[in-house]
N, C-alpha and C positions, 0 to 999 in steps of 0.2 A: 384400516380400523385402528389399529397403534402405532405410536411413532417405530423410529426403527429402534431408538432404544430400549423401549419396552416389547420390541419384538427379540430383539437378544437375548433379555433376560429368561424370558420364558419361554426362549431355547436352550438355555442353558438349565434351566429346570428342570426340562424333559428330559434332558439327559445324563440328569445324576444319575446313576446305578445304585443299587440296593446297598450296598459296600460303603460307597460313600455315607447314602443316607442316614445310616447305622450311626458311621462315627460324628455326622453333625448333629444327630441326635443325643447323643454322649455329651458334646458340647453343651446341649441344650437343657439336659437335666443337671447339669455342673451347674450353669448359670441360671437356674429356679431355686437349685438349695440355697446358693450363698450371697445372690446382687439380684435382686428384682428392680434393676438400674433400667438405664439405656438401652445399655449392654442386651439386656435380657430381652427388653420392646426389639431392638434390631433383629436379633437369633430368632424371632418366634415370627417376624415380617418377615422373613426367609423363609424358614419351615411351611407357613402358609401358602408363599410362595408356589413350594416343589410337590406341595399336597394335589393344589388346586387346578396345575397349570399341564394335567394327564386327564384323561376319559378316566382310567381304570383305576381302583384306590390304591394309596400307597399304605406299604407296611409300616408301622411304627414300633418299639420297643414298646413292649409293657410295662416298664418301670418312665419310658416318658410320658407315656397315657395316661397313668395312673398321676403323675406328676402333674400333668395337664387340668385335670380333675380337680387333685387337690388344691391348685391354684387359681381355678375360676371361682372354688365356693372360700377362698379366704379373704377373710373381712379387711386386713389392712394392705388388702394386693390393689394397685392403683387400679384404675378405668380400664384403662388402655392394654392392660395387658392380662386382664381379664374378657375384653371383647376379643383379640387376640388368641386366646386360651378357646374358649367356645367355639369362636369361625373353624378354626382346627381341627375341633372335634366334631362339630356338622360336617365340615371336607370327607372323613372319614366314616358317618355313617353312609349305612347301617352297620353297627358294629356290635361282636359278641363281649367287647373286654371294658366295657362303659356300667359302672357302679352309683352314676350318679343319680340323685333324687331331689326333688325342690322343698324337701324337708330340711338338707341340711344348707341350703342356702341363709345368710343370714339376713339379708336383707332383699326389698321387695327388686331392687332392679339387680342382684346378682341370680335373683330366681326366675328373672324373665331370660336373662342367657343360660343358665340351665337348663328352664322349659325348650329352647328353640334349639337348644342341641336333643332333647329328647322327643323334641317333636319330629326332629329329623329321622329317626330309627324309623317311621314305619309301621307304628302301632305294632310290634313283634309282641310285646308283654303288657299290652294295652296301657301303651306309655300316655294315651294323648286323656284315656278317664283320671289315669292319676293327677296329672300335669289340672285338666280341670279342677279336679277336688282341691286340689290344694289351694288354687285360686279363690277358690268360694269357701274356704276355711276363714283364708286371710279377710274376704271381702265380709263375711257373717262377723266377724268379731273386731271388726277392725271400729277402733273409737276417733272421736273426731282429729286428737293431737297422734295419731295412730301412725302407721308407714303408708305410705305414697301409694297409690294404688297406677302410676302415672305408668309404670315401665308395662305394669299386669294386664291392661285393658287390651293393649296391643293383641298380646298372647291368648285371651279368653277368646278374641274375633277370630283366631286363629282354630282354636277348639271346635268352637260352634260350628264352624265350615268346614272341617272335616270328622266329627264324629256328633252331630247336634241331640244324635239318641240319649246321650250321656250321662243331659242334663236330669236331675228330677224338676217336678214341678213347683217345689220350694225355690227353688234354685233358680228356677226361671221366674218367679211372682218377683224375689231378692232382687235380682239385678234390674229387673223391670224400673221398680222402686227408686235402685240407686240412680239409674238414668235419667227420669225424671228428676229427680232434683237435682243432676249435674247439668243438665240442659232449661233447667229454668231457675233455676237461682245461685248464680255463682255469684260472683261477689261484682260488683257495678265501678270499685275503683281499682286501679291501676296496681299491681303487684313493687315489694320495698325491692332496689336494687339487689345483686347479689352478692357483693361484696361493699362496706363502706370502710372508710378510713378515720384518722383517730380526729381528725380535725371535721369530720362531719357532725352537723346539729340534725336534734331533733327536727328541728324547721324544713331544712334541706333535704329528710329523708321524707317527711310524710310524701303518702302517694296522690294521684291525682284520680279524676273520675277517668273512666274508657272513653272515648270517641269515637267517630264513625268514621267510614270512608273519607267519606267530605270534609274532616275536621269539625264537626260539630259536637257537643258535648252527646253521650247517648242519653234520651231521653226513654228508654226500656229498657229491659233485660240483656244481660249480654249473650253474643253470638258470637260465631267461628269470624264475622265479620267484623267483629266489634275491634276496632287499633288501641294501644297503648305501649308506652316504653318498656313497660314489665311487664309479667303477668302472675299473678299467685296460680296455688296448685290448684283448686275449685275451677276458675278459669281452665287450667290445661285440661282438664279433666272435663269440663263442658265441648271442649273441641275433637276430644278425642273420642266420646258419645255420641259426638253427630257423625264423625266418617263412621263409625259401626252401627249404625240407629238402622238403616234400610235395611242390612242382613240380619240384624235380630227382630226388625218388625217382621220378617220373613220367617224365622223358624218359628216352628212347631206349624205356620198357617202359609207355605207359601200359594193356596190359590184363593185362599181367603179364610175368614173369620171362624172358629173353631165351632161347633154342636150348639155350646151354650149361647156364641154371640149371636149364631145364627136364629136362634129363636129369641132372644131379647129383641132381634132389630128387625123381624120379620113385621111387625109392622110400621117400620118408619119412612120403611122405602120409597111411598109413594105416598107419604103425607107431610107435606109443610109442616100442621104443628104440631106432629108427633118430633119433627127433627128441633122446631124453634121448644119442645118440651124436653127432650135428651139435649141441647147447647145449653140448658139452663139449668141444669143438673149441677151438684155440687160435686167435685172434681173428685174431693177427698172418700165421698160416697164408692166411688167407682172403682173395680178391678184395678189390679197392679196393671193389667194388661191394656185396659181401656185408659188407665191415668196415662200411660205414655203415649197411646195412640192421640191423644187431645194433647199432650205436651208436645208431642212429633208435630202436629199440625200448627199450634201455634209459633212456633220455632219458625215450621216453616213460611208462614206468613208474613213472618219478620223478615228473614231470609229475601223474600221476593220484594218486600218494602226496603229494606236496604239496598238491592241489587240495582234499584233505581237512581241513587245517589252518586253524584258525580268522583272519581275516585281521585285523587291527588297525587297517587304513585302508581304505575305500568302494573308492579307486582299486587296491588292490590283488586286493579282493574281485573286483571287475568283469573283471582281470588274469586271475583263475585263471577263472572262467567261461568267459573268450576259450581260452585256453590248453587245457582240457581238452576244449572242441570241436575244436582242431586236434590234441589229442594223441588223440584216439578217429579221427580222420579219418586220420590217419597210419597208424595200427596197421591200419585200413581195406585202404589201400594196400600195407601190407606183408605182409597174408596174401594178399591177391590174387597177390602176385609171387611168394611163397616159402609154401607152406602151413604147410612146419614153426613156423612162428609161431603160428599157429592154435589150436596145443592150449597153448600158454602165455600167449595172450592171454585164452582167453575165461572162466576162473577170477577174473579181475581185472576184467573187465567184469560178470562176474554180478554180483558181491560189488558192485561200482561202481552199478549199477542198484540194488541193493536203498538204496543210499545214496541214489542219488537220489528214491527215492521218499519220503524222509522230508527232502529239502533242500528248503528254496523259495527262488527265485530260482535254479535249476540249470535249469530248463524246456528252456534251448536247447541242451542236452546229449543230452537225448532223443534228438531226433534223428538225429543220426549214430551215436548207438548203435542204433536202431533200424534204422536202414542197414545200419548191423554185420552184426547179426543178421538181417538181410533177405540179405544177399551172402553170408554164411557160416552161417545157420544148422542147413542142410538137412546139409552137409559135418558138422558137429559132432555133429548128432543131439543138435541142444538146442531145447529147449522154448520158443521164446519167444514166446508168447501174451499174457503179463504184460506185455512191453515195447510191443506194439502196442495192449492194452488202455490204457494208459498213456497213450500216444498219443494215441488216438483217443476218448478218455475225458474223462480227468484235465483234458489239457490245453487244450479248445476251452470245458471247463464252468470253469476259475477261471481261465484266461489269456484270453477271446477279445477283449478288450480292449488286446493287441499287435499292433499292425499288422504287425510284422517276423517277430513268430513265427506270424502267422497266414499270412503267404506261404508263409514254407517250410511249414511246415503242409501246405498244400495243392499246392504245386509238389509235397513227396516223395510225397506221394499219386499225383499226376499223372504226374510220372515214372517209377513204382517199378508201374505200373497190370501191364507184360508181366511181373514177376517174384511179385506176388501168387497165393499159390492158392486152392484154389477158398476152402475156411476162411477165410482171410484177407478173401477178397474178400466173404464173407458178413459178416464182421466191420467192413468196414466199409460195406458198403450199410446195416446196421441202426444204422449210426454217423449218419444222414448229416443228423439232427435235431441232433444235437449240432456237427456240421461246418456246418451254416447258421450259427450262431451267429458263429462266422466272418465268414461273409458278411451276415449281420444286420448288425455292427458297422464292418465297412471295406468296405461294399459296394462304392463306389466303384474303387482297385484291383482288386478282387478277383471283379468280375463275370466277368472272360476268361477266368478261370482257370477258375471253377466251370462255366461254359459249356461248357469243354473236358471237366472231370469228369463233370458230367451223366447222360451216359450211361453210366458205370461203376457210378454211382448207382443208378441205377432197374435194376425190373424189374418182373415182372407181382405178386410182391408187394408190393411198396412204392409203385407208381405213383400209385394212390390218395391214398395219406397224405400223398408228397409234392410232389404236387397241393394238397395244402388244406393244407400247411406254405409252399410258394411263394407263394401268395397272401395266406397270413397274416405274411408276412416282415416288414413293417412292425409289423404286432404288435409281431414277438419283438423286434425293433430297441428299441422304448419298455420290453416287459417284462423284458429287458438290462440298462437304464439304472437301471430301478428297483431290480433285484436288486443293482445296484452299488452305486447309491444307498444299500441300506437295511444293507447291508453291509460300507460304509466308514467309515473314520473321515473328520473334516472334513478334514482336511492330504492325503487321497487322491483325494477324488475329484475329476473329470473336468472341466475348464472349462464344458463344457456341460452344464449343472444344471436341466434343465426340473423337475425336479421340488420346486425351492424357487420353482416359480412357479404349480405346482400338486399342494399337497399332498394334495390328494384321490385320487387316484395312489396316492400312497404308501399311505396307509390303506387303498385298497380292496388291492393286493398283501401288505398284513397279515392281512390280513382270513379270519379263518378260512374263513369261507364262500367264499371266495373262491381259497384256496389250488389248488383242484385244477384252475380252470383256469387259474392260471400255473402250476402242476407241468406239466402237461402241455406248456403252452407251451416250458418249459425241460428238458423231459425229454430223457436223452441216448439213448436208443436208441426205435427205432421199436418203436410201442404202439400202433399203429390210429388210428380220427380221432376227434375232439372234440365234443362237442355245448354248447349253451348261445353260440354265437360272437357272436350280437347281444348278449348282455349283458358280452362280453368289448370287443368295440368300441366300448360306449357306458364301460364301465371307463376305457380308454384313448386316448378320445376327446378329451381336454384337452390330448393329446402329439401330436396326430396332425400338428400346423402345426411342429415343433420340426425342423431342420436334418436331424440325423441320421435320422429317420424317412421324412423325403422326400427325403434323398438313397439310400437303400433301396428305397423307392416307387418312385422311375427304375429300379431296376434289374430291376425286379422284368417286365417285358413280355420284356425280350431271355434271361429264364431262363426263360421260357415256352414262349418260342418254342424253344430248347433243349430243353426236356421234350417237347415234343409231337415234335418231331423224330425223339429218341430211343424214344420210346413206341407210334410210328406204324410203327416197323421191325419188333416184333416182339407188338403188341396181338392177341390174338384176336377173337371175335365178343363171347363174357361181358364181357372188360376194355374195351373199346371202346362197349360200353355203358354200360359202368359211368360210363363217362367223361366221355359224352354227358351223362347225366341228371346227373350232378357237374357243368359246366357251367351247363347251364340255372340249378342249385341255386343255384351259389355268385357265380351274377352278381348276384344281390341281394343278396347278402350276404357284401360288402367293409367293410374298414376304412376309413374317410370320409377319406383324406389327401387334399388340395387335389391335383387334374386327375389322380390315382390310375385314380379308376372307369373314366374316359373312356378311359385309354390301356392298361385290362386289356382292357376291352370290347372294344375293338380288335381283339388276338390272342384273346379266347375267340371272337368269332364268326366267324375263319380260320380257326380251329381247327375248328371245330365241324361243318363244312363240309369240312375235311380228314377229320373224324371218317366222315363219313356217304359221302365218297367211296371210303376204305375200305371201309366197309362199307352197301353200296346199302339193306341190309333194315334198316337201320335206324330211318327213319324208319317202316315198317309196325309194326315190335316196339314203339317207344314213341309208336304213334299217342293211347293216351290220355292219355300225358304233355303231348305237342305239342298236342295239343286244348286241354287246360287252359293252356296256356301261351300258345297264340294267343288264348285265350276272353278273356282280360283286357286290359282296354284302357290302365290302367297301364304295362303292359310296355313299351307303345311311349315312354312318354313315363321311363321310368327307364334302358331298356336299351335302347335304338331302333337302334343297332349287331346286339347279341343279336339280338333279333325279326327283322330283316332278313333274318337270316341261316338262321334256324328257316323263315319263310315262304319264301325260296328253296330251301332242301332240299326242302321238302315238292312244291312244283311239279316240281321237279326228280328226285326219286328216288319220289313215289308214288304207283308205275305195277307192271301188272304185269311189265314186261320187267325193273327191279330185283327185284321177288318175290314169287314165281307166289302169295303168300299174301294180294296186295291184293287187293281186291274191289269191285266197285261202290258197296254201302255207305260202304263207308269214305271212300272218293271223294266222294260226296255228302255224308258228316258234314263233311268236312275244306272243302267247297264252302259249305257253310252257313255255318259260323260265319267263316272269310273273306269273306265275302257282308257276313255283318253287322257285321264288323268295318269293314271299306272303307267300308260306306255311312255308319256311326256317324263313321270318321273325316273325310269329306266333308263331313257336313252340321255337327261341330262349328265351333265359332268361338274362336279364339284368346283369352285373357283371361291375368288373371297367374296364376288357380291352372292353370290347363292351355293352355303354351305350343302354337305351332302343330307340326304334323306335321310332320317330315321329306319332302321329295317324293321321294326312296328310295324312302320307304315305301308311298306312293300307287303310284309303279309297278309295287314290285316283289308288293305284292298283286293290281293288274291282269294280269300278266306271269304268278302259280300261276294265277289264277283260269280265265283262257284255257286254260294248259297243263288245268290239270284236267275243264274242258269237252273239250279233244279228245280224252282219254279216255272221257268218258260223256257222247258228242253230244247226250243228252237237255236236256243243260244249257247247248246252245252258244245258243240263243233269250236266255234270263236275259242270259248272258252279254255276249251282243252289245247286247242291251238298254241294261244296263248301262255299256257301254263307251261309247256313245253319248250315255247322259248325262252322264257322265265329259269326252266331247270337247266337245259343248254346254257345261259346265258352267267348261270349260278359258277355254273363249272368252269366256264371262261377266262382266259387272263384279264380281263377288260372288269371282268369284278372288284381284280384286285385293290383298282385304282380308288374305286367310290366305298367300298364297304371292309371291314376286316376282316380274316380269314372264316371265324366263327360265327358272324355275322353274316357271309356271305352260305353258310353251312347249313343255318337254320330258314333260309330264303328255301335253299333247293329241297332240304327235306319237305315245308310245308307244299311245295311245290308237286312234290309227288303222293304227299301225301290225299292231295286234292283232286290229283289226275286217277290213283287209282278207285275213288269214289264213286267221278264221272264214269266210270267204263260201265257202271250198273246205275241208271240213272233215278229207277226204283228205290232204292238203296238210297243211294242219296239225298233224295228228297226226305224219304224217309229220317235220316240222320240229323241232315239241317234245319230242317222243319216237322219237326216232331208234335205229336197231337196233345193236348193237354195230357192224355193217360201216360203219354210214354216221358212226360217232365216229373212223373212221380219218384221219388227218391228211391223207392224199389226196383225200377229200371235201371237203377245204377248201382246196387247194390249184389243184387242177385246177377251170378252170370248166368242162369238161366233164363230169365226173362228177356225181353225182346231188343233194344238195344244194342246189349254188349255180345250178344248171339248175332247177331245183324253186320257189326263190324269185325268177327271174328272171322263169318262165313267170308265177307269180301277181302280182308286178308287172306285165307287162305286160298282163293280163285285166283285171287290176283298173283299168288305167287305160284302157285299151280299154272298159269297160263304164261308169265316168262319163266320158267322154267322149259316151257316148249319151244320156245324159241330159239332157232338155229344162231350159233354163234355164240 
């Protein structure tokens, strides 16, 4: 973030002591009484320095505070060490030992760093109404050859926005006033240099008219866009009216027009020539309030007719882009308040959209036009489907590589969620492939936001797809870079260049053969899912280690857990299945990003388990899904999370009291091949092509195998069997080799734990398979009720009965 020598210094800052600080402060009021030099700018660039470069404030002498002070409000103290003097005294509010007031400043820009040090405090002594008044003292009396109002304007935008109660209604009519005629009649020629010399002529100083972007002479009023080599103070003063014109069209009325406007324009709303009878009104007729709202409007008009002007300089280019987002955000504002605007604004925004759609570099216009037409379109009875297609289109498939416009992006999605209809809202759930991209690319930001979205997202059509778009995120993250890649020229692309370090990438995303499944990957509206994904991950398998692709891999668990969240509230039986068996699918078949697998595995096997507690019959409907899927002894050693979580369902939900459709059969298929599983993974031995077992997994296979015995007690014999040589086996030295000591502890314990259950099979069944009454939270609560009385009685039998036994 700083070089390292500006890391030094403000190390060394931090670590002056109070002691020191003392005697440079000494220093410091020496050199205020006697050289307001160099000298003195240097000592006061230091003190700022050691103020600034601590969380916590520093203490300062009182006689140099007070020094401080008297040095910001003295009239022959240079610039620079009076902005200086002020920065210092803002570092240390809020403060008790500060005497200053914008009374005794003597001029208007040493009272604007006065105000912004007393605006600092914190309204403690209702520092921010005095700071006002004083401004609208100067601004009520002030004559045309009067003091500069240029440093003041700053600081009033500053008042308004944090205490706007303040004002009276004089006061607000006043600057109304003034702003209007700073934003329509400043002066049309060129301001006189600011310094000239003895051999200059009159000739040589007259000024010239403004021009435009383009270089053209202006033929209107000047604007914030209007160029010239100078500029006079009317000029500064019209620029500086327009960056505060939207927050003061906003006070007093931020959701629209006040009591009075509201019944003046009660009838314009819905009549042509009541609004063509209010446009032809004479300006001067109208309210301070109404005079700037027409002046705001025309400005802005202008605004959008220059914005169209070819620009001749980069910075000025960049000028009208800013400028035409605040002049669409204006007009915003002022049909809110007054509708008669409404029917003459939106002829000008059409025609403006269709401009945009053939501008590049206008993207962040979109926007607020799209607001526009989001707040007023339904009133206008206009069509704008174009402008959200735009949107939600255009701009995520060749912009999703801006970080800035990818926020708003997706904030005005997020924000604008209660004003979408139902069209809209379809428009953009099928958007919502082309909105990952998005989140493909600035995953990081932008994970809160789409968490939030999520849910506006999905539904039981899209669930699916994006499902196996989530998981394929890191894909799209590399097949992104490519498309950028193969796209740019060398002077554009991306510091992060994986793909000049493997070109084979590149060739296969050219590759005809190969085309459809990056089309699909980059496809902007939802199309169903994809097939071929193993040959798409060994494709992009050489980018999987690259920055950008595993900072997307993190993001990708906490969007999961969002999905299923949202999915879980309104899944039926069919999608919930689907859902399941899409799990199980796509846990083998990930993008290989470095500790990826491990922490999908995670949430798909909470998930999966969320899945089936919804819906208990689940595991009976895909009993020969799960069969094949516990048959394989692989699973456990790729998916060992997964599995875990399949063989606790199945113990846990298949029974008949989840659905009446189980059957003994089933029970015993599902008993068998868990039989064979446990015992194959007992008697294996560790090596390097097959790592040891998890002791999860040893448990949580003894733990179905039990529960499914007390279902079909013909099996509790094997079982117990079993389990005993399990506990035998535990205590064994032969343990030692596959599992650790403590690991091999908690095998034998659940071991026995399980054996003395079976010895009461009542009991048991009872326990594992509990009837809805006994899943009530009072059973677990109370040790009197039936439960925890239930496994008390068999503890104490069970230890009552080896107790009799000899030996």
């Amino acid at each position: 973030m700083f070089t390292a020598a500006a890391e030094s210094l403000i190390h060394q800052a931090r670590e002056i002591q109070d002691e020191e600080l003392q005697g440079f402060c000494s220093r410091v009021i020496k050199l205020l009484r006697e050289d307001l030099g160099p000298a003195a700018v240097d000592a006061l660039q230091r003190l700022f320095l050691i103020v600034s470069a601590t969380k916590y404030p520093r203490r300062l002498d009182k006689t140099c505070v007070d020094l401080l002070q008297a040095t910001l409000c003295l009239p022959t103290c240079p610039e620079q060490l009076q902005v200086l003097c002020a920065a210092i005294l803002r570092e240390m509010s809020p403060s008790d030992s500060l005497t200053l007031s914008c009374d005794r400043a003597p001029n208007t820009r040493q009272m604007s760093l006065v105000a912004s040090v007393l605006l600092a405090q914190g309204d403690r002594r209702q520092e921010v109404r005095s700071v006002g008044q004083r401004i609208f003292t100067v601004l009520e009396s002030r004559q045309p050859e009067g003091p500069s109002l240029r440093h003041l304007l700053p600081v009033l935008s500053k008042v308004v926005g944090l205490a706007p109660g303040t004002l009276q209604e004089d006061q607000t009519d006043l600057l109304s006033k003034r702003l209007v005629d700073w934003l329509r009649h400043a002066s049309v020629q060129q301001g006189l240099p600011h310094s000239g010399g003895f051999f200059s002529t009159p000739r040589a100083r007259q000024p010239g008219p403004i021009t435009e972007v383009d270089g053209a002479v202006a033929s209107d009023f000047f604007t914030v866009l209007s160029t010239g080599q100078h500029f006079t103070e009317d000029q500064w003063l019209n620029v500086q009216a327009f960056s505060m014109l939207r927050a003061w069209l906003l006070h007093k009325s931020p959701e629209g027009p006040s009591t009075l406007d509201t019944d003046d324009k009660s009838e314009l709303e819905g009549s042509t020539l009541s609004v063509l009878s209010a446009a032809s009104t004479a300006t001067r007729l109208l309210p301070p309030r109404e005079r700037l709202r027409e002046a705001a409007f025309e400005y802005c008009q202008r605004l959008i007719e220059q914005s169209n002007r070819r620009a001749l300089r980069k910075g000025d280019a960049d000028l009208q882009k800013a400028c035409l987002v605040e002049a669409i955000l204006i007009l915003d504002v002022l049909c809110r308040q007054d509708p008669s605007f409404l029917y003459r604004t939106l002829s000008c925004l059409k025609a403006l959209h269709t401009r945009l759609g053939t501008d590049p570099g206008s993207e962040r216009a979109v926007l607020p036009l799209a607001q526009f037409f989001l707040n007023h379109g339904e009133a206008a009875a206009v069509g704008s489907e174009a402008i959200y297609q735009h949107l939600l289109s255009r701009l995520p498939s060749e912009h999703f590589h801006n970080p800035m416009l990818a926020f708003e992006v997706i904030r005005f999605c997020r924000d604008n969620l209660p004003l979408f209809d139902l069209h809209l809202l379809g428009i953009l759930k099928s958007s919502f492939p082309n909105l990952f991209k998005f989140l493909a690319w600035n995953s990081p930001p932008l994970t809160s936001e789409f968490v939030g979205l999520l849910p506006a997202l999905v539904d039981a059509g899209t669930a699916v797809e994006m499902l196996h778009t989530l998981l394929d995120l890191p894909c799209l993250t590399a097949a992104l870079y490519l498309q950028l890649r193969s796209s740019s020229s060398p002077s554009e692309r991306p510091l992060w260049d994986a793909s000049l370090r493997t070109p084979g990438c590149l060739e296969a995303f050219r590759d005809p053969q190969c085309q459809g499944l990056f089309q699909h990957l980059l496809r902007t509206k939802a199309s169903g899912s994809a097939e071929r994904l193993t040959l798409l991950h060994q494709l992009l398998q050489p980018m999987a280690s690259c920055a950008r692709v595993a900072q997307c891999a993190e993001a990708v668990p906490a969007l999961l857990q969002a999905f299923f969240s949202a999915v879980i509230q309104f899944a039926d039986r069919a999608l919930t299945t689907q859902l399941a068996l899409l799990l199980l699918e796509r846990s083998d078949s990930l993008y290989q990003v470095p500790q990826y697998e491990a922490r999908v595995h995670r949430v798909l096997s909470s998930q999966f388990l969320a899945l089936c507690q919804r819906n208990p019959s689940l595991v009976v409907e895909l009993a020969r899904e799960l069969l094949e899927f516990v048959g394989s002894m692989s699973n456990i050693h790729s998916r060992a999370g997964v599995f875990t979580s399949v063989v606790w369902a199945i113990g846990e939900y298949l029974s008949v009291t989840c659905d009446r459709r189980c059957t003994v059969e089933q029970i015993n298929k599902f008993f068998e091949a868990l039989e064979a599983l446990l015992f194959e993974v007992t008697q294996s031995r560790p090596s390097a092509d097959q790592p040891r077992h998890p002791p999860q997994v040893v448990t949580v296979l003894m733990t179905t195998l039990t529960k499914l015995a007390s279902r079909s007690q013909d099996l509790i014999p094997r079982v117990s069997l079993f389990l005993s040589k399990m506990r035998t086996l535990a205590q064994g030295p032969a343990s030692s080799s596959t599992h650790s000591e403590e690991d091999t502890e908690a095998i034998r314990i659940r071991a026995t734990e399980l054996l003395n259950l079976l010895k009461m099979p009542s009991v048991a069944q009872f326990v594992f398979t509990p009837s809805a009454e006994v899943c009530h939270p009072r059973y677990h609560r109370d040790t009197n009720t039936s439960l925890p009385l239930a496994l008390h009685m068999v503890s104490r039998l069970v230890e009552k009965e080896s107790s009799l036994l000899p030996g």
